[in-house]
C-alpha positions as a Markdown table, in Angstrom:
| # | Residue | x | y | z |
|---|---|---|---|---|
| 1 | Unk | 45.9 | -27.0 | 16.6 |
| 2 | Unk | 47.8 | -30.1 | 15.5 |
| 3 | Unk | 46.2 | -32.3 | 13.0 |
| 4 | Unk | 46.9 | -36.0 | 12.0 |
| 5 | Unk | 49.4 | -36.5 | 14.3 |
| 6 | Unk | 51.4 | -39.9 | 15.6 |
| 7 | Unk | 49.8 | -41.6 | 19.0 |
| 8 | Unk | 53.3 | -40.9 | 21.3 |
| 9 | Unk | 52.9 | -37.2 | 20.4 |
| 10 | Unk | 49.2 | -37.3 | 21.0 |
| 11 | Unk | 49.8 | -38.9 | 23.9 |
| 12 | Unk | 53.1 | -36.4 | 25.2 |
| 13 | Unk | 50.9 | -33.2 | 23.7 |
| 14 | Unk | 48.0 | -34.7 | 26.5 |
| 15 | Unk | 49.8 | -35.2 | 29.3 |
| 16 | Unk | 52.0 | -31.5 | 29.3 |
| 17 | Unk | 48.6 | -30.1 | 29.3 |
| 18 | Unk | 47.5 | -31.9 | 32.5 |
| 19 | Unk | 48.4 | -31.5 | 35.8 |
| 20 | Unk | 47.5 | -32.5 | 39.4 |
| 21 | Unk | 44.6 | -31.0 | 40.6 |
| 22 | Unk | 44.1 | -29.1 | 44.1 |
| 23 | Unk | 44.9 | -30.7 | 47.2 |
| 24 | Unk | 42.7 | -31.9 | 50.8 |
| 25 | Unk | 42.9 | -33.0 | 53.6 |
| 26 | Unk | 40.5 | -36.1 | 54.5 |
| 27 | Unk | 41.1 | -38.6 | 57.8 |
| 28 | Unk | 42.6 | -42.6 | 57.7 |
| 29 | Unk | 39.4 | -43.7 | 56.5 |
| 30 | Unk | 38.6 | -41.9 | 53.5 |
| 31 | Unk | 42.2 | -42.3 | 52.1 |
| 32 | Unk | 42.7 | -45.8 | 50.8 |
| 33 | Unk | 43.5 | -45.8 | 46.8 |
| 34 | Unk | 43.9 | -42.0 | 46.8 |
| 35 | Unk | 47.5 | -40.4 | 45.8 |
| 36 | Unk | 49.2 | -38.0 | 48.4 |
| 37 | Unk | 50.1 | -34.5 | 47.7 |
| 38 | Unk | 52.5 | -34.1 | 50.3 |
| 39 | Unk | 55.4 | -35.9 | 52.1 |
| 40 | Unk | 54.6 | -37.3 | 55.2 |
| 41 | Unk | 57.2 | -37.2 | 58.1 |
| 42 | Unk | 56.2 | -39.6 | 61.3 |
| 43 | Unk | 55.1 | -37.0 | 64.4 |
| 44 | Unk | 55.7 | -39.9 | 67.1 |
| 45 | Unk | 57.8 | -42.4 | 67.8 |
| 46 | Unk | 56.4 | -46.3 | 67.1 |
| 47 | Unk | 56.8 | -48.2 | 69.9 |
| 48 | Unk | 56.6 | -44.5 | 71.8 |
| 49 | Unk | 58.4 | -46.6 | 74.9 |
| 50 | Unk | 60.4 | -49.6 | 74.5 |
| 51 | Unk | 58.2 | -52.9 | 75.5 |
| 52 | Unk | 58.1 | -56.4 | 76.1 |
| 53 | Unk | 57.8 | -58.4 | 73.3 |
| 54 | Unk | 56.9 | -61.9 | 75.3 |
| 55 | Unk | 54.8 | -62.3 | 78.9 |
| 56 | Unk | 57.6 | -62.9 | 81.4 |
| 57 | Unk | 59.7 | -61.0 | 83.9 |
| 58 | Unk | 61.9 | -57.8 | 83.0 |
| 59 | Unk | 65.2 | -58.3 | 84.7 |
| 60 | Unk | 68.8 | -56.8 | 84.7 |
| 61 | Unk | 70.6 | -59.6 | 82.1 |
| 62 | Unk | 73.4 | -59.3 | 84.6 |
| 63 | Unk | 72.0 | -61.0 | 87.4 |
| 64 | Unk | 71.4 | -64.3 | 85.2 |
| 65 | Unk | 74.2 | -64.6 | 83.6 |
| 66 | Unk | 75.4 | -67.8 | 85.3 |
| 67 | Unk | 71.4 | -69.0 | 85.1 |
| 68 | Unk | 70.6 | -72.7 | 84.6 |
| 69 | Unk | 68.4 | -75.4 | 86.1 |
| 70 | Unk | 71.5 | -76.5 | 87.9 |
| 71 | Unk | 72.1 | -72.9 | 89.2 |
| 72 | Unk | 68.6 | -71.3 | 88.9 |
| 73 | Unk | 69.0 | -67.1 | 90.4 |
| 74 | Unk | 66.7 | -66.0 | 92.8 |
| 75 | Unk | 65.0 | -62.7 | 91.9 |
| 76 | Unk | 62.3 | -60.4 | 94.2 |
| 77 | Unk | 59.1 | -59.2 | 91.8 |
| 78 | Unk | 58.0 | -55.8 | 92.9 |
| 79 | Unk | 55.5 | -54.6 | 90.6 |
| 80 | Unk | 53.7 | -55.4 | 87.3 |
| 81 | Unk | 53.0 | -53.9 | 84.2 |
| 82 | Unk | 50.5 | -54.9 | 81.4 |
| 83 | Unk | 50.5 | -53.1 | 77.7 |
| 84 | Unk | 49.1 | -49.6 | 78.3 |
| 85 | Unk | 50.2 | -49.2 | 81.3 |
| 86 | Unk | 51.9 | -45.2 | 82.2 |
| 87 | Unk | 53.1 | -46.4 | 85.8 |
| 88 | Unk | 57.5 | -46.2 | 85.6 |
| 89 | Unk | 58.3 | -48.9 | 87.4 |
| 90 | Unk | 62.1 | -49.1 | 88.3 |
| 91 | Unk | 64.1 | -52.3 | 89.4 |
| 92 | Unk | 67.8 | -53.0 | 90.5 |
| 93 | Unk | 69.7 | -55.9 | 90.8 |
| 94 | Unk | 68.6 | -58.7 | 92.3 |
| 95 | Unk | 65.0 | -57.3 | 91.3 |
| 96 | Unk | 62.0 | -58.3 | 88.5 |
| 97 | Unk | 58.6 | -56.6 | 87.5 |
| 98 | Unk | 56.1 | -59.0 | 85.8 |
| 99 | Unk | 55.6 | -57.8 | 82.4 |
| 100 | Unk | 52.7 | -59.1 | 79.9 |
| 101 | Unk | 53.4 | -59.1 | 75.9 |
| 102 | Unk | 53.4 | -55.1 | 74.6 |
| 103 | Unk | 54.1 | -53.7 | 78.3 |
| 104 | Unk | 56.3 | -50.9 | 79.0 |
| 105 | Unk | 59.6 | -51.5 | 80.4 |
| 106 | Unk | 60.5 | -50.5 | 83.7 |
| 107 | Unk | 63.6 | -48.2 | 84.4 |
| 108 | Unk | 66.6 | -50.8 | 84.9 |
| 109 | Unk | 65.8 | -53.3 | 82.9 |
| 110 | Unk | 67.7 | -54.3 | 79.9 |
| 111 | Unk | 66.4 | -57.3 | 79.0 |
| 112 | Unk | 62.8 | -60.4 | 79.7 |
| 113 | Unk | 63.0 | -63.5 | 80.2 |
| 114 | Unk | 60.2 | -65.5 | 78.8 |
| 115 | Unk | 57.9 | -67.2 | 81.4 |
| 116 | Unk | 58.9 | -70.6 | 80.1 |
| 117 | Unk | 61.9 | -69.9 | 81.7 |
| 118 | Unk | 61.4 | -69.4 | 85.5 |
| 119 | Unk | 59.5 | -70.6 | 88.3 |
| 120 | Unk | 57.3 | -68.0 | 90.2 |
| 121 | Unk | 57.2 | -68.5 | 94.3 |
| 122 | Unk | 54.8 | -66.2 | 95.9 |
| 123 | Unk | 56.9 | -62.7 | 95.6 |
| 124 | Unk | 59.8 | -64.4 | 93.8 |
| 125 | Unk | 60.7 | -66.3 | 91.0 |
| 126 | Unk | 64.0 | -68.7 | 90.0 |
| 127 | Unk | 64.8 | -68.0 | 87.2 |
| 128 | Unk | 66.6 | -71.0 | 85.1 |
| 129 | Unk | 67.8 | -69.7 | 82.3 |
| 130 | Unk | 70.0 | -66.2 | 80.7 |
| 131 | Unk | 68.6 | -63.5 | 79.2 |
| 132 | Unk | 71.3 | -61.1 | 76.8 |
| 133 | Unk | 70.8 | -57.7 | 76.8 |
| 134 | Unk | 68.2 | -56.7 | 74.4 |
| 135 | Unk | 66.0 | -59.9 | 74.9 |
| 136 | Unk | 62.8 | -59.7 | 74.1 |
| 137 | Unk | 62.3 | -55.9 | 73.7 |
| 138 | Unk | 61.2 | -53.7 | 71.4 |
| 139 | Unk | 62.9 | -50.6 | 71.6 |
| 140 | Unk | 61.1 | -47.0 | 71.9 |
| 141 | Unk | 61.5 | -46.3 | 68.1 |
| 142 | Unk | 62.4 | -49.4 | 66.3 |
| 143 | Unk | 59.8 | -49.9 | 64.0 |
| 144 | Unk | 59.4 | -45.8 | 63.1 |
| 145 | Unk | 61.2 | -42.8 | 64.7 |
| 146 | Unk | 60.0 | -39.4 | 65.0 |
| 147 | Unk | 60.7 | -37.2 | 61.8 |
| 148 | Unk | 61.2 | -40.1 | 59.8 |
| 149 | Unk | 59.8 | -39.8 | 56.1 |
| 150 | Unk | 57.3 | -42.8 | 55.9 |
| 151 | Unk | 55.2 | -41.8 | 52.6 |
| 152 | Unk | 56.5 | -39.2 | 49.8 |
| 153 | Unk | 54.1 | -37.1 | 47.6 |
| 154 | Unk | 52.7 | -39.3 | 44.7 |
| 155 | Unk | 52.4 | -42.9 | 46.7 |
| 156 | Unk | 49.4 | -44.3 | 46.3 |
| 157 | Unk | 47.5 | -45.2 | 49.8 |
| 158 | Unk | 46.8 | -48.7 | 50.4 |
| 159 | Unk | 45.9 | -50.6 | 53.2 |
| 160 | Unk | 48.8 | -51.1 | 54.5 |
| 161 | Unk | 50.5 | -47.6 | 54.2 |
| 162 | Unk | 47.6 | -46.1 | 56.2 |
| 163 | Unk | 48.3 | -48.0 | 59.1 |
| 164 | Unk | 52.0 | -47.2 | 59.0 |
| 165 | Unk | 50.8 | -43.6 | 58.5 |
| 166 | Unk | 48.1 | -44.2 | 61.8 |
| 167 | Unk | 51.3 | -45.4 | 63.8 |
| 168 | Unk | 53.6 | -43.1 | 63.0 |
| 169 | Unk | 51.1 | -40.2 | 64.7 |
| 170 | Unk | 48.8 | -38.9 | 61.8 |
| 171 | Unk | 45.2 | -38.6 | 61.5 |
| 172 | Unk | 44.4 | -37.5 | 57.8 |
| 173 | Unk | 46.8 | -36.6 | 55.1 |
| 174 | Unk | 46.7 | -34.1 | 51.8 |
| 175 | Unk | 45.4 | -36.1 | 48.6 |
| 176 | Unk | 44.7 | -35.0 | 45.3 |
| 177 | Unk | 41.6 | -34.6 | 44.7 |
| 178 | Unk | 39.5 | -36.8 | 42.6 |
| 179 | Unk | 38.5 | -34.9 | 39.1 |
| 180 | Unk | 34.9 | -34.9 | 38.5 |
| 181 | Unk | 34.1 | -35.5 | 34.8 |
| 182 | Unk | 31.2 | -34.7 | 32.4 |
| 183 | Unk | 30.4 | -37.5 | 30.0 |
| 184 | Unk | 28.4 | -35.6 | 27.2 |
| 185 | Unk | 26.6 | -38.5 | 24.5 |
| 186 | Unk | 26.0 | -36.6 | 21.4 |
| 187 | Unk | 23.3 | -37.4 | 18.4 |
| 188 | Unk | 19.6 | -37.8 | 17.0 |
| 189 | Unk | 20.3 | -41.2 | 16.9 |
| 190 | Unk | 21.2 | -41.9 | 20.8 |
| 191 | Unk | 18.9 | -43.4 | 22.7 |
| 192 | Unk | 19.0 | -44.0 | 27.0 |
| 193 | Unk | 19.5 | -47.7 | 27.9 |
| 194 | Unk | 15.9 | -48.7 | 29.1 |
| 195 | Unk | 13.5 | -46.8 | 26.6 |
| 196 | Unk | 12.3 | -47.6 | 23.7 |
| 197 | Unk | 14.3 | -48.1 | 20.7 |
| 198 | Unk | 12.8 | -46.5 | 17.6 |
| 199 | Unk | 14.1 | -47.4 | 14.0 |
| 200 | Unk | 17.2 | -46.4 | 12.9 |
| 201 | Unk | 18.5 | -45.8 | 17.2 |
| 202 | Unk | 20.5 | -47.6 | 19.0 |
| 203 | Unk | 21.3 | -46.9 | 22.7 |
| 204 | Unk | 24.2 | -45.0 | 24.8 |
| 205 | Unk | 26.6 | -47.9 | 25.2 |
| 206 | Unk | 29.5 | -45.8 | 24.8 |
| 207 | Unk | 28.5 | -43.3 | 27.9 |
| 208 | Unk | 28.0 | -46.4 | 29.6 |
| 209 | Unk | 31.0 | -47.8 | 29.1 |
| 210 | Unk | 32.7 | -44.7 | 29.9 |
| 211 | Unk | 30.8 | -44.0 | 33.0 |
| 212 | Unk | 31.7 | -47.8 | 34.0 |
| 213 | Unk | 35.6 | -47.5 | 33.4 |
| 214 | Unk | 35.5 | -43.9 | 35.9 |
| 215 | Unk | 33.0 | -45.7 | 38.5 |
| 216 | Unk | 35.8 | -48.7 | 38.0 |
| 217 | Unk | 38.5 | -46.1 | 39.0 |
| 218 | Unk | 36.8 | -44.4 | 41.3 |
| 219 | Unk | 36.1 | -41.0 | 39.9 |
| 220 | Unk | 33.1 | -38.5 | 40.1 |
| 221 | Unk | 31.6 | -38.0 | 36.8 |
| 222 | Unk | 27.9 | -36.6 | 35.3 |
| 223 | Unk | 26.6 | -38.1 | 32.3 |
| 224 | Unk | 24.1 | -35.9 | 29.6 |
| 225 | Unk | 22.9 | -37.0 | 26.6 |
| 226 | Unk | 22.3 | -34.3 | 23.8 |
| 227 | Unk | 20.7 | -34.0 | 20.3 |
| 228 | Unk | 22.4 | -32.6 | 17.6 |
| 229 | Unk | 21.5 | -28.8 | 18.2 |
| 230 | Unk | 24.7 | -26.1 | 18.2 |
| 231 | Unk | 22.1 | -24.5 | 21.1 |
| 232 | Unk | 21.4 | -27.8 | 23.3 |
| 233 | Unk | 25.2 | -28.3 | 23.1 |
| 234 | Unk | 25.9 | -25.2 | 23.9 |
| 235 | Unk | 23.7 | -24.9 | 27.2 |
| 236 | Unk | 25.0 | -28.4 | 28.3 |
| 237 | Unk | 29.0 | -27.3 | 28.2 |
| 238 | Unk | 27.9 | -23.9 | 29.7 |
| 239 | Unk | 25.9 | -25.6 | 32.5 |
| 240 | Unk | 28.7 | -28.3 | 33.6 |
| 241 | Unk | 31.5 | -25.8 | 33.1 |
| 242 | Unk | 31.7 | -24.6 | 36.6 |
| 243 | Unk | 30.9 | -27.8 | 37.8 |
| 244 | Unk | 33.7 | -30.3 | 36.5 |
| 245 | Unk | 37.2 | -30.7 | 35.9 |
| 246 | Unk | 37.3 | -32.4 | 32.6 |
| 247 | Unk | 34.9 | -33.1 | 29.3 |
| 248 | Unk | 34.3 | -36.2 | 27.9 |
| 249 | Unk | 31.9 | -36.5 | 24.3 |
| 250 | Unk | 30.9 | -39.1 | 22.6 |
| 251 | Unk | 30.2 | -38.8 | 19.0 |
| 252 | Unk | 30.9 | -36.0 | 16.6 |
| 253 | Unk | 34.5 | -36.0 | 16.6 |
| 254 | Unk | 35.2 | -35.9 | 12.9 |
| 255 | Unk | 34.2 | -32.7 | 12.0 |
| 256 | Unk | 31.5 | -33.4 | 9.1 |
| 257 | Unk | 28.4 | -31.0 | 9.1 |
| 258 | Unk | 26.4 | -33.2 | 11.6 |
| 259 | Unk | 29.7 | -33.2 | 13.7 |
| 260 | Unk | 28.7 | -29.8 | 15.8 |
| 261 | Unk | 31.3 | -30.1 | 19.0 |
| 262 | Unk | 34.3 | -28.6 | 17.4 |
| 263 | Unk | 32.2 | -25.2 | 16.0 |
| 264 | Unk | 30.3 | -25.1 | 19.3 |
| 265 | Unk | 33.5 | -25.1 | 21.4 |
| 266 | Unk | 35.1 | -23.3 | 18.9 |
| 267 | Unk | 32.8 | -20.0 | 19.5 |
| 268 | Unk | 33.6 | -20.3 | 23.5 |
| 269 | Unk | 37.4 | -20.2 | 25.6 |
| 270 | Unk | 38.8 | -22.9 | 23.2 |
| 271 | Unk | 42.0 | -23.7 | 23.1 |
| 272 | Unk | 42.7 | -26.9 | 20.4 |
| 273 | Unk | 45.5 | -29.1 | 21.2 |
| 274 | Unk | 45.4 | -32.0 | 18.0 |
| 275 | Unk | 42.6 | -33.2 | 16.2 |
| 276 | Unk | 43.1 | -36.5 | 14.5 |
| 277 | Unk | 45.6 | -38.9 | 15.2 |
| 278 | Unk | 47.7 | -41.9 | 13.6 |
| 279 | Unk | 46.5 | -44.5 | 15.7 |
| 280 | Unk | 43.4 | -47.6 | 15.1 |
| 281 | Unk | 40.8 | -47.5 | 16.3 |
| 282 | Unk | 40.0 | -44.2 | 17.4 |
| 283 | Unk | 41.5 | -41.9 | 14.7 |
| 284 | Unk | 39.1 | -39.5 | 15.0 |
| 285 | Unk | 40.5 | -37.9 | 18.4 |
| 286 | Unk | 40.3 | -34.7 | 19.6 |
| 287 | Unk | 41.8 | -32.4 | 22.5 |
| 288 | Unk | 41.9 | -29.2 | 23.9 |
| 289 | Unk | 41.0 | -27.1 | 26.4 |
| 290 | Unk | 38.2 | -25.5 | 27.5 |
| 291 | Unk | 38.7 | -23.0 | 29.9 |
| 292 | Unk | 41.7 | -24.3 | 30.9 |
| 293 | Unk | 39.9 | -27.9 | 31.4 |
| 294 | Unk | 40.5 | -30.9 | 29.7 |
| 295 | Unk | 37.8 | -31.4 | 26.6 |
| 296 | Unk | 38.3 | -34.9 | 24.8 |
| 297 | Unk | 36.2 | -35.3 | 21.9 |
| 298 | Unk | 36.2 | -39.0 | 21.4 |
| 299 | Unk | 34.9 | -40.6 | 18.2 |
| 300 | Unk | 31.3 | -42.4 | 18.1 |
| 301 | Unk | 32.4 | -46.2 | 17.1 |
| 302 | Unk | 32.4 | -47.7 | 20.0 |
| 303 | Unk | 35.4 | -49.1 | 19.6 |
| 304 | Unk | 37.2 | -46.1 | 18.0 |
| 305 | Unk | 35.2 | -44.7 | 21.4 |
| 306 | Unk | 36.6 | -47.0 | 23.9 |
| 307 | Unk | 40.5 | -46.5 | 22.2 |
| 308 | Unk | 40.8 | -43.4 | 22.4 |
| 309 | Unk | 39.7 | -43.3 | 25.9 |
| 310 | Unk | 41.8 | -46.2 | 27.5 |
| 311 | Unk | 45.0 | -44.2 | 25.4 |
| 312 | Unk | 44.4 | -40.5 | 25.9 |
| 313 | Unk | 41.7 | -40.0 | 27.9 |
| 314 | Unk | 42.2 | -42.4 | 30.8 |
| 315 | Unk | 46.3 | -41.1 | 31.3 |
| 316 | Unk | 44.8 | -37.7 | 31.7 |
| 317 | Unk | 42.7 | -38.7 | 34.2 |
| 318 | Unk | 45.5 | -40.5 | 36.3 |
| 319 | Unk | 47.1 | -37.9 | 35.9 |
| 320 | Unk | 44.8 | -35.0 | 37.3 |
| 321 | Unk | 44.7 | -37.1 | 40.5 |
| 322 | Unk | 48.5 | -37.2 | 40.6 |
| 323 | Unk | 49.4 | -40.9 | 39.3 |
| 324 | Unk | 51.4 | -42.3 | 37.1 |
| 325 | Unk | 49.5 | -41.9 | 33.9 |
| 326 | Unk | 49.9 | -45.7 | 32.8 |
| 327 | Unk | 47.0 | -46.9 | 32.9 |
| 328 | Unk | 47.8 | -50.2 | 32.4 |
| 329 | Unk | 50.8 | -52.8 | 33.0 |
| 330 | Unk | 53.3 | -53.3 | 29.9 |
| 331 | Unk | 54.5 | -57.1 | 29.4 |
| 332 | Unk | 55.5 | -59.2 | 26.6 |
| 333 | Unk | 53.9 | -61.9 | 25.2 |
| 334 | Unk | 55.1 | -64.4 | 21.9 |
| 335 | Unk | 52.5 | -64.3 | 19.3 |
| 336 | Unk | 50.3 | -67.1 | 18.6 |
| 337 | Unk | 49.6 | -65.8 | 14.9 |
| 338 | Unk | 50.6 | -63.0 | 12.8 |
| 339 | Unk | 49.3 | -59.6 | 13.2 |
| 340 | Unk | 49.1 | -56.9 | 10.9 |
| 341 | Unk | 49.2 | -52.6 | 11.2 |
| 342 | Unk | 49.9 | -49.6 | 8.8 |
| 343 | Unk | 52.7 | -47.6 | 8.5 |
| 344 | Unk | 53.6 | -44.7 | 10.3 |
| 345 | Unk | 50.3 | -46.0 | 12.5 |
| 346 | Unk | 50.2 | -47.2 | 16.1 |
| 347 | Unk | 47.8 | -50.0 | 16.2 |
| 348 | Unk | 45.8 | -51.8 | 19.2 |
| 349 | Unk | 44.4 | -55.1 | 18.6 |
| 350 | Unk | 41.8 | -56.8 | 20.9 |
| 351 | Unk | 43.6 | -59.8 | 22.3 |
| 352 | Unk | 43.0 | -62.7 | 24.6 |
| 353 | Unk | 45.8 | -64.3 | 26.5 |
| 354 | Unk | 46.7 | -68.5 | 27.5 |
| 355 | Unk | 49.8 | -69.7 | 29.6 |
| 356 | Unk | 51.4 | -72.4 | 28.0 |
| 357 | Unk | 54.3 | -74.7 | 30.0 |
| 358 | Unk | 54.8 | -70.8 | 31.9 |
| 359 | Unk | 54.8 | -69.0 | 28.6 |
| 360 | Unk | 52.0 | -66.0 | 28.0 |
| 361 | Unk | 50.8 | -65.8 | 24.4 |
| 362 | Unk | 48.3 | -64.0 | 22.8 |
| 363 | Unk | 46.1 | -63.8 | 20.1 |
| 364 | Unk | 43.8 | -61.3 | 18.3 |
| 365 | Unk | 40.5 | -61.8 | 19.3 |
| 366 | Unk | 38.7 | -62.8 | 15.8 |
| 367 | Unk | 35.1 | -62.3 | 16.7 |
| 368 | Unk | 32.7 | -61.2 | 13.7 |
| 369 | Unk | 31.3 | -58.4 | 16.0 |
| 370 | Unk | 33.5 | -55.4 | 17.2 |
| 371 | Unk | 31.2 | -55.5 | 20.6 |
| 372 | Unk | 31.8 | -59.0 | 21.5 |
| 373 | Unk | 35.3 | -58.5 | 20.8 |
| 374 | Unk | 35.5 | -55.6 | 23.0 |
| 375 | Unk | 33.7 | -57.2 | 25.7 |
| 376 | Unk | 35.9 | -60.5 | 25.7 |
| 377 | Unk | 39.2 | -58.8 | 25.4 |
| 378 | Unk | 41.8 | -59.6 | 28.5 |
| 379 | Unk | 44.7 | -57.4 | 26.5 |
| 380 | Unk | 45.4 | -55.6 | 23.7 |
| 381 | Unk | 48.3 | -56.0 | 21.0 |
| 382 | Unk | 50.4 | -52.9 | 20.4 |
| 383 | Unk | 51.9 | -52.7 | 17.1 |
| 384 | Unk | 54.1 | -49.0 | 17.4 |
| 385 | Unk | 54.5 | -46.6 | 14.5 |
| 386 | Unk | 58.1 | -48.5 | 13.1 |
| 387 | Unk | 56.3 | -52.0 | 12.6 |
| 388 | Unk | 53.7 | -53.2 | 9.8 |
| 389 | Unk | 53.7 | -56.7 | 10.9 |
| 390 | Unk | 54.5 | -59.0 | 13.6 |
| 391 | Unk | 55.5 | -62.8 | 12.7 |
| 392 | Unk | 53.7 | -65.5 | 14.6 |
| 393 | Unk | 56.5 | -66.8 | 17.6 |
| 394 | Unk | 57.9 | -63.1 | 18.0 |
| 395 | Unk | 57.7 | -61.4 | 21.0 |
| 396 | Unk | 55.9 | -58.4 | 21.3 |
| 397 | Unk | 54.5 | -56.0 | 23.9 |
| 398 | Unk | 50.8 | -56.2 | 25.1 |
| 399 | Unk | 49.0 | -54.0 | 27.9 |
| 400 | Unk | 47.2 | -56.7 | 30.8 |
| 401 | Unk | 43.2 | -55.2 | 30.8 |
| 402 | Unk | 43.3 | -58.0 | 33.3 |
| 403 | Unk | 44.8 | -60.8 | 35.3 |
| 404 | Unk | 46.3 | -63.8 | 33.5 |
């Protein structure tokens, strides 16, 4: 296991141990925001008959050709059609069929002329003006043809993409499959929001947190909170084992004597990754695997806590449901004041943003308490490894927590 290393290593060491999880299949409904785990090739074509894109008459564009309100053409109508209608209808020249707005075309036909455009007398209409070739139809296929590719493993389903994957034949598709997660709170100290606080507690916040980031992104997860036994540890890892994809702790990440997750992990299928890393807040960092599952061991200051989850943990997550581990959009931003970090470090400062004649700046967020500052945070300053300082004016990169 690697110790004290730099956050980009950290972060590449996390991600080659992750992978997508297993695949299913669920219907339209159940797939909006969920990533697919197959390509998708269209098993119809969309329109599956060419239609009439206007109410009107289908006609042969031959026989109005010379068609004005001078010269109007004379056509017979023998038949209708309206949208979902199977009937094949054929006309010749001299010949229309009525057509309503999405109804098949009948055989013959190359063209409609829109309603505006005629006169209707009893079985016949005069018709007063041309109609090209092509006129007012949509063509069987025009909009997606069978075999056609229309979504590639690794989009993400939205709204819209399901209804092109409804119309080009398809009634579910293979997704990823959402990893469930145990969050595990660890310590004597740790209290459950909504009892009472003794001296010397203070409550969850960090499980909470956690818990509201994965309900945010829509994954499963359990939540347990544990004293600091090596036994009670033990039976809580043992019991969610079989039942989740990935481990979350809180607290007892550094590894002092009251620190008991790394020697209780340490005595079952552990396989340590890095412990440590060059990055503030959340230094104290750890990863492995447990049976082949994801185990983060995030530190206990809430915002060391939150840090190291947003930078390590969160990507892994993505990640295991086949996205793109970013997390979070990269943009640029000019500095309102300086900002300060420590060599060979990666630093992440707690930032709020202001658009100024279109500009985006930023600024750290200077609160006395490290809670408010969390909570009021819209983005956070990255100052990489190769930088100690940032001058106010410069330009630097900032991740959008949200929308400006």
């Amino acid at each position: 296991m690697k110790h004290f290393i730099g956050y980009k290593e950290a972060l590449e060491l996390t991600l080659s141990h992750v992978s997508p999880g297993v695949a299913e299949t669920l219907p339209l409904e159940h797939l909006v925001g969920r990533t697919l785990a197959e390509d998708v090739v269209a098993r119809v074509d969309c329109p599956s008959v060419s239609s009439s894109r206007k109410d009107g008459y289908a006609v042969v564009a031959a026989d109005l050709a010379q068609a004005d309100e001078q010269h109007p053409v004379r056509l017979t109508v023998v038949g209708r059609l309206t949208a979902g209608d199977s009937s094949r209808l054929a006309i010749h020249r001299g010949q229309t069929v009525r057509v309503t707005t999405g109804a098949p075309l009948p055989l013959g036909a190359d063209a409609v002329l829109s309603e505006e455009y005629c006169r209707r007398e009893s079985d016949s209409i005069e018709a007063f003006n041309t109609a090209d070739a092509g006129r007012n139809i949509q063509h069987q296929g025009s909009d997606i043809q069978r075999g056609d590719a229309v979504a590639a493993r690794g989009d993400k389903l939205t709204p819209a993409r399901i209804g092109l994957l409804a119309a080009a034949g398809l009634a579910g598709a293979e997704v990823y499959r959402h990893p469930k997660v145990a969050v595990i709170a660890t310590g004597d100290e740790v209290v459950i929001p909504g009892r009472k606080l003794g001296q010397g507690q203070l409550y969850a916040s960090n499980m909470v947190q956690i818990s509201a980031w994965l309900t945010q992104l829509g994954l499963p997860y359990v939540t347990e909170l544990v004293a600091d036994k090596k036994d009670d540890l033990l039976v809580t890892i043992e019991k969610h084992l079989p039942r989740v994809d990935a481990f979350l702790t809180s607290g007892g990440a550094w590894g002092s004597e009251r620190d008991l997750i790394l020697d209780v992990v340490a005595k079952m299928d552990w396989k340590g990754v890095y412990h440590r890393v060059r990055m503030g807040p959340g230094k104290p960092v750890g990863f492995g695997l447990l049976h082949e599952k994801p185990f983060f061991f995030l530190p206990g200051g809430p915002p060391s806590n939150e840090m190291a989850f947003l930078q390590l943990g969160l990507p892994a997550l993505l990640r295991m449901r086949g996205e793109s581990p970013v997390a979070f959009p990269t943009t640029s931003a000019t500095l309102s004041q300086a900002v300060y970090g420590k060599k060979q470090w990666t630093d992440f400062i707690h930032a709020q943003l202001e658009r100024r004649q279109g500009r985006l700046f930023v600024q750290p967020a200077r609160l006395n308490s490290a809670l408010q500052s969390m909570a009021q945070k819209q983005a956070l300053i990255i100052i990489p490894e190769d930088r100690e300082e940032f001058a106010a004016g410069e330009m630097l990169d900032i991740q959008l927590l949200s929308a400006t």
